[in-house]
N, C-alpha and C positions, 0 to 999 in steps of 0.2 A: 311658308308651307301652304299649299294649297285644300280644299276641304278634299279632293281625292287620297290625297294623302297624308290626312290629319289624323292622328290616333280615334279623336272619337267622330265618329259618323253625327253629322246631324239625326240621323232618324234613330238613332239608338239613344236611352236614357239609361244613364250610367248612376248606382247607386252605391254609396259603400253600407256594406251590409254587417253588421256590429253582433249578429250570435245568427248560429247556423244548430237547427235540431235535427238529429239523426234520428231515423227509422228505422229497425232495424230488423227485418221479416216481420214486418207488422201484420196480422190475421193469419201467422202459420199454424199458430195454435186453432184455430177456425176453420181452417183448412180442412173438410172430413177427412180427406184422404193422408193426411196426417195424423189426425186421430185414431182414422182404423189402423194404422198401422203400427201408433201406440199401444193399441188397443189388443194387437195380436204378441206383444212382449211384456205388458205389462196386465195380465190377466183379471185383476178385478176392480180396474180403473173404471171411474165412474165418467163415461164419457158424454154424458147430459151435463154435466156440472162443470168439466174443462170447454165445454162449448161455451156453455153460458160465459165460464171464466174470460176467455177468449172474447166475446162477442164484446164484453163491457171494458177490456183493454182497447179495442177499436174503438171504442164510442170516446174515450177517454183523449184520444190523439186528436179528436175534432175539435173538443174543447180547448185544449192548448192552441192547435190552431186559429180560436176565435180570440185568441187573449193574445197574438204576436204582434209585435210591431213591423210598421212599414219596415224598418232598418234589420229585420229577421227571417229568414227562408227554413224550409226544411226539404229536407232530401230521405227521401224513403226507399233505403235497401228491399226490393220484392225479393221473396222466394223462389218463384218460378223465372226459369229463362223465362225473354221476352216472346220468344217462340211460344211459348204452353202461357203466356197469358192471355192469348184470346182461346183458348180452348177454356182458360178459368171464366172468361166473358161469358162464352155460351154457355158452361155452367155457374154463371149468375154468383161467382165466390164472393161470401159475404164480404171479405177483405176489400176487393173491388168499389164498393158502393161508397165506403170509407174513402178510400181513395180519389172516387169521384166528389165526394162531399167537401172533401182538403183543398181538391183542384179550385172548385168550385168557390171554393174561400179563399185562396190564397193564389189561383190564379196563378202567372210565373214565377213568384216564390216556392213552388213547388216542386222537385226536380225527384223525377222516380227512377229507380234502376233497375234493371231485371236480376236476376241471381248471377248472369254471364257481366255485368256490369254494361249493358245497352243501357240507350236511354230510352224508356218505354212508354212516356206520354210525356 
């Protein structure tokens, strides 16, 4: 067999990868536009205190992030189709920064999905 048509490409590095962590709409709770619209059925929800709640569930994924081994990836279920995540861009969703922070750490072990199941970074 020749390297044209050998399973693995030289230029590719094949890893077996030993635990996979799911995300699972990580910063929906963070989301305003999810909170106001808790916020219009559930009447005297304290929606400073679910942000905050919210905010420190995100900050919590980056930590785990920092403690994975080379041999573990995570894959982050988004909220929004991949469509309406650049609209969360230009509005700056706190979620986003988190996610940028993951990339940032984890680099190709990283794999995000939009709510349509695209691949979205």
């Amino acid at each position: 067999m020749d390297e044209r048509t050998s399973r693995h490409s030289p230029e590719k590095e094949y890893r077996q990868i030993n635990k996979i962590h799911f995300l699972i709409h990580p910063g929906f709770d963070a989301d305003p536009n999810t909170l106001l619209r808790k916020a219009k059925t559930e009447l005297n929800m304290p929606l400073k205190d679910e942000f905050i709640s919210a905010q420190q569930s995100l900050l919590k994924y980056k930590s785990v992030a920092e403690s994975m081994n080379q041999d573990e990836i995570m894959i982050a279920f988004l909220h929004p189709e991949k469509s309406d995540i650049k609209t969360d861009i230009k509005d700056n969703q706190p979620y986003l920064e988190v996610i940028k922070s993951l990339k940032a750490i984890l680099g190709n072990r990283l794999i995000t999905l939009g709510g349509d199941f695209k691949i979205a970074t």
